[in-house]
C-alpha positions in Angstrom: -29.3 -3.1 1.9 -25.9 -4.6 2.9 -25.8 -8.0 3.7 -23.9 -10.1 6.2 -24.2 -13.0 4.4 -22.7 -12.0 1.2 -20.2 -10.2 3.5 -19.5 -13.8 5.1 -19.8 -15.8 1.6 -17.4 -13.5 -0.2 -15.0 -13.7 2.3 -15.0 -17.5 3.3 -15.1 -18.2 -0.3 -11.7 -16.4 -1.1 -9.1 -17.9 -2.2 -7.0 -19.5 0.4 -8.9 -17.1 2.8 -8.7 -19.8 5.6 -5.5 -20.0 5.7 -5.0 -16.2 5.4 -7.2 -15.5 8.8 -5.4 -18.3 10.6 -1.5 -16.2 9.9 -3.2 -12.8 10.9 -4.2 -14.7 14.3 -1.1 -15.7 15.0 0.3 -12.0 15.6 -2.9 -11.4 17.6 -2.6 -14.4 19.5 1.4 -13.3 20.3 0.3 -10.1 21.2 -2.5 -11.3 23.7 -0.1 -14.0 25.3 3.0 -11.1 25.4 0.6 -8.6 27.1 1.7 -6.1 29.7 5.4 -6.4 28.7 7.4 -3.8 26.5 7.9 -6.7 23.7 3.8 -7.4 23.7 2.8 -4.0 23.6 5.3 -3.0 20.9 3.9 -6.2 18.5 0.3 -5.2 19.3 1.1 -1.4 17.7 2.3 -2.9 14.9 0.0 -5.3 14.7 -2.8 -3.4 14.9 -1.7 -0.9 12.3 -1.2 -4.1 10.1 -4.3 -5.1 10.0 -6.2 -1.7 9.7 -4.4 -1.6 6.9 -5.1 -4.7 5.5 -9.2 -4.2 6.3 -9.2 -0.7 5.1 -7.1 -2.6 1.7 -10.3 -5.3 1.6 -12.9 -2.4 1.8 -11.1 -0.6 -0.9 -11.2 -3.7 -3.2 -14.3 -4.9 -2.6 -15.6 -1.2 -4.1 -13.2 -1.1 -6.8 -13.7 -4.5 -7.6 -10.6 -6.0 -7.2 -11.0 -9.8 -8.1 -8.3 -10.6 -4.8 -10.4 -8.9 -1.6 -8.2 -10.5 0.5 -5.0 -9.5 -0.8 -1.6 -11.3 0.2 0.5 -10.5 3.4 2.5 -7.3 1.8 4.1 -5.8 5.0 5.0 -2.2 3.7 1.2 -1.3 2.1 -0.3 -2.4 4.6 1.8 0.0 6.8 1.8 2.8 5.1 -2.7 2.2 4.1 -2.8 1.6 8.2 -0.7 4.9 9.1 -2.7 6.5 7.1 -5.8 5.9 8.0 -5.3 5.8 11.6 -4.2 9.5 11.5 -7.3 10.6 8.9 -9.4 8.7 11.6 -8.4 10.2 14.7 -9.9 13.5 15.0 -13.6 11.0 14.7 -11.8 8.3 17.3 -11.8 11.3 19.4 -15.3 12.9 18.3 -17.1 9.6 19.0 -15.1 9.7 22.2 -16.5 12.9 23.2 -20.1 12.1 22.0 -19.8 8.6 24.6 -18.4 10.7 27.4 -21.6 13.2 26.9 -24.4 10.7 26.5 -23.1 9.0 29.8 -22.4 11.4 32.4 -25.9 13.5 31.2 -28.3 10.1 31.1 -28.6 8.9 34.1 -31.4 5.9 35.0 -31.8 4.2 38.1 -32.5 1.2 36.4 -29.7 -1.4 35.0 -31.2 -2.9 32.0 -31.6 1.0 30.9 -28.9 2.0 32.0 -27.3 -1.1 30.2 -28.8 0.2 27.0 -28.0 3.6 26.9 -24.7 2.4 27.4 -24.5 0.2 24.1 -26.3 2.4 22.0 -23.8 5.5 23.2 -20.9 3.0 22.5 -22.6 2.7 18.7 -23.3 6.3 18.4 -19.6 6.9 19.1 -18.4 3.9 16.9 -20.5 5.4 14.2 -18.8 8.3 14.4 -15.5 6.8 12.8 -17.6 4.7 10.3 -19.6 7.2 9.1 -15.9 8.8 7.9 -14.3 5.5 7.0 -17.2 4.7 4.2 -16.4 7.8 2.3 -12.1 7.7 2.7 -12.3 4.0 1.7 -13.8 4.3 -2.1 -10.8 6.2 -3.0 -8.0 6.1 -0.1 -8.4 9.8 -0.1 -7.3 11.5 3.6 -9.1 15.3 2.3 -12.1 13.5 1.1 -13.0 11.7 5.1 -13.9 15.5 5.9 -16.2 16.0 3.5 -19.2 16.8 6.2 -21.6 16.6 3.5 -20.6 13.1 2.9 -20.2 12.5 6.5 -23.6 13.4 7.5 -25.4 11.3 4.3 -23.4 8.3 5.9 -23.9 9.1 9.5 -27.4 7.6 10.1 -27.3 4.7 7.6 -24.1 3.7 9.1 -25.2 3.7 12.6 -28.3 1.3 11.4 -26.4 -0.7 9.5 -23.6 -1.2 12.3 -25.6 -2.0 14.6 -27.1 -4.8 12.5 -23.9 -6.2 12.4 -22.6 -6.2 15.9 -26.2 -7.7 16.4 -25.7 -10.3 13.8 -21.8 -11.1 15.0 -23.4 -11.5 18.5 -25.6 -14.0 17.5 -23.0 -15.6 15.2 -21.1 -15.7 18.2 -23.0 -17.4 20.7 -23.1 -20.7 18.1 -19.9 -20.7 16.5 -17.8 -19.5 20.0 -20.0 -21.0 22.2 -19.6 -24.7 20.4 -15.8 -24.4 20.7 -16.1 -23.3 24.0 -18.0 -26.6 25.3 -15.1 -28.7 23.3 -12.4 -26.9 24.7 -13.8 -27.0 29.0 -14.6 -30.5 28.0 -10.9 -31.6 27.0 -8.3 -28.7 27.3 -9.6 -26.2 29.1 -9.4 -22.4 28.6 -5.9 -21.4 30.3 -3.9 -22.6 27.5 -2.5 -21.2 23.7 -4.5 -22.7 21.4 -7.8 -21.2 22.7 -6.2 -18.0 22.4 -5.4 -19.2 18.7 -9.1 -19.5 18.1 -10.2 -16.6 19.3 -7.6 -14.7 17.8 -9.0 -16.3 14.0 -12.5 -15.6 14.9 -11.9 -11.8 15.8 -9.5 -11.6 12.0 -12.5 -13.2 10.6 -14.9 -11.1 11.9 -12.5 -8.0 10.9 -12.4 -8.9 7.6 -16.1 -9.8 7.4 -17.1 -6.3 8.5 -14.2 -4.6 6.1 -16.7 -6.5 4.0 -20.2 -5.1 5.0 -19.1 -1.4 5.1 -17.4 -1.5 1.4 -21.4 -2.3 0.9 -22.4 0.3 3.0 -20.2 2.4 1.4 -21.4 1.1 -2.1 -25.0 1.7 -1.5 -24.6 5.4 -0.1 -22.4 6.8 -2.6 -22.3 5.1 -5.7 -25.8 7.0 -6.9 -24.7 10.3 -5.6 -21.1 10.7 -7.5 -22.8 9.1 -10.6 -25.0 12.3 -10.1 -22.3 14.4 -9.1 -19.6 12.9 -12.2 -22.9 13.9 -14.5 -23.6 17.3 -13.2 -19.8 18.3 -13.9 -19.8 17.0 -17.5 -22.6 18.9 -17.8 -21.3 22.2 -16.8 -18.1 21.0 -18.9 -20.0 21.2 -21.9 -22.1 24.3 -20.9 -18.5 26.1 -20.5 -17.1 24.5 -24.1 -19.9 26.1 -25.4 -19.6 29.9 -24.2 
């Protein structure tokens, strides 16, 4: 099974990987502080292609191996990786739209906790959705091979469990690593002010790269046995053919 903790070891433990999540926040932190105005919401676009590219270049090297996951600030790759995979990912951003829109205006409780509930595990449904694609384009950066449905629907289930174990596991993260800043920070500087923005922004980079992390294990898990069965079964009817 995937785990968070090599996910989190891996990534801490790359080189100059602290410094690395700390320039990606400053972007994120610009385009927070710059929000509602033309400037901010052009920066966040292009931030946020940015760094889809450089998490779906992490997941992609973590599978192939790469001894750098965290490779180095290369503005045109990760353009051209984020384009990409934002268009390849679209028709499921819209599919896991649809299937939220469904759950919630047919499930209907009276009461809040469940109605809490059905809310989050629609939202992880829908977010499961795009995974379930993502772990199969991400072993070989192939647009035509996120439609394979038979891959899809292998990855669907195993990516909403394993998902959900990590938003889980963030949370928790969350409430002792956020939480300890955000006693030091009322206690002396308050929360209206840059540099908590700063922190924030580094925590939400780190926890991007740490899940580019998880699901290139995800993906490792699900597929690797199957197109190792798949690579043998075509060599086999290779040499059935050669032999005609």
């Amino acid at each position: 099974m995937a785990s968070i903790i090599e996910a989190f070891d891996s990534t801490i433990k790359e080189n100059l990987a602290v410094i690395k999540i700390f320039l990606w926040a400053l972007p994120v932190t610009a385009c927070v502080s710059m929000q509602k105005t033309f400037m901010g919401n052009l920066l966040a676009l292009v931030t946020a292609i940015l760094l889809v590219g450089c998490v779906t270049t992490i997941s992609h090297n973590i599978i192939k191996k790469e001894g750098k996951l965290i490779p180095g600030i290369n503005v045109l790759q990760y353009g051209l990786t984020g384009v990409i995979t934002i268009a390849v990912m679209l028709p499921f951003v819209l599919l896991g739209a649809g299937v939220n829109m469904l759950i919630t205006s047919l499930v209907k409780v009276p009461s809040p906790v469940w109605s809490l509930t059905i809310q989050v595990l629609s939202l992880l449904l829908a977010a499961s959705c795009v995974l379930a694609s993502y772990v199969v384009y991400v072993r070989r950066l192939n647009p035509i091979e996120a439609f394979n449905l038979k891959k899809y629907f292998i990855g669907f289930g195993e990516v909403f469990l394993s998902f959900s174990y990590l938003v889980i596991k963030l949370a928790v993260c969350s409430v002792v690593l956020i939480g300890f800043f955000m006693y030091l920070f009322s206690m002396f500087l308050g929360f209206e002010n840059v540099i908590w923005i700063y922190v924030l922004a580094a925590f939400f980079v780190f926890y991007s790269f740490i899940a580019a992390n998880y699901m290139a294990q995800v993906s490792e898990e699900l597929f690797t046995f199957i197109e190792k069965a798949e690579e043998e079964k075509r060599e086999k009817e290779a040499i059935a053919k050669l032999g005609e």
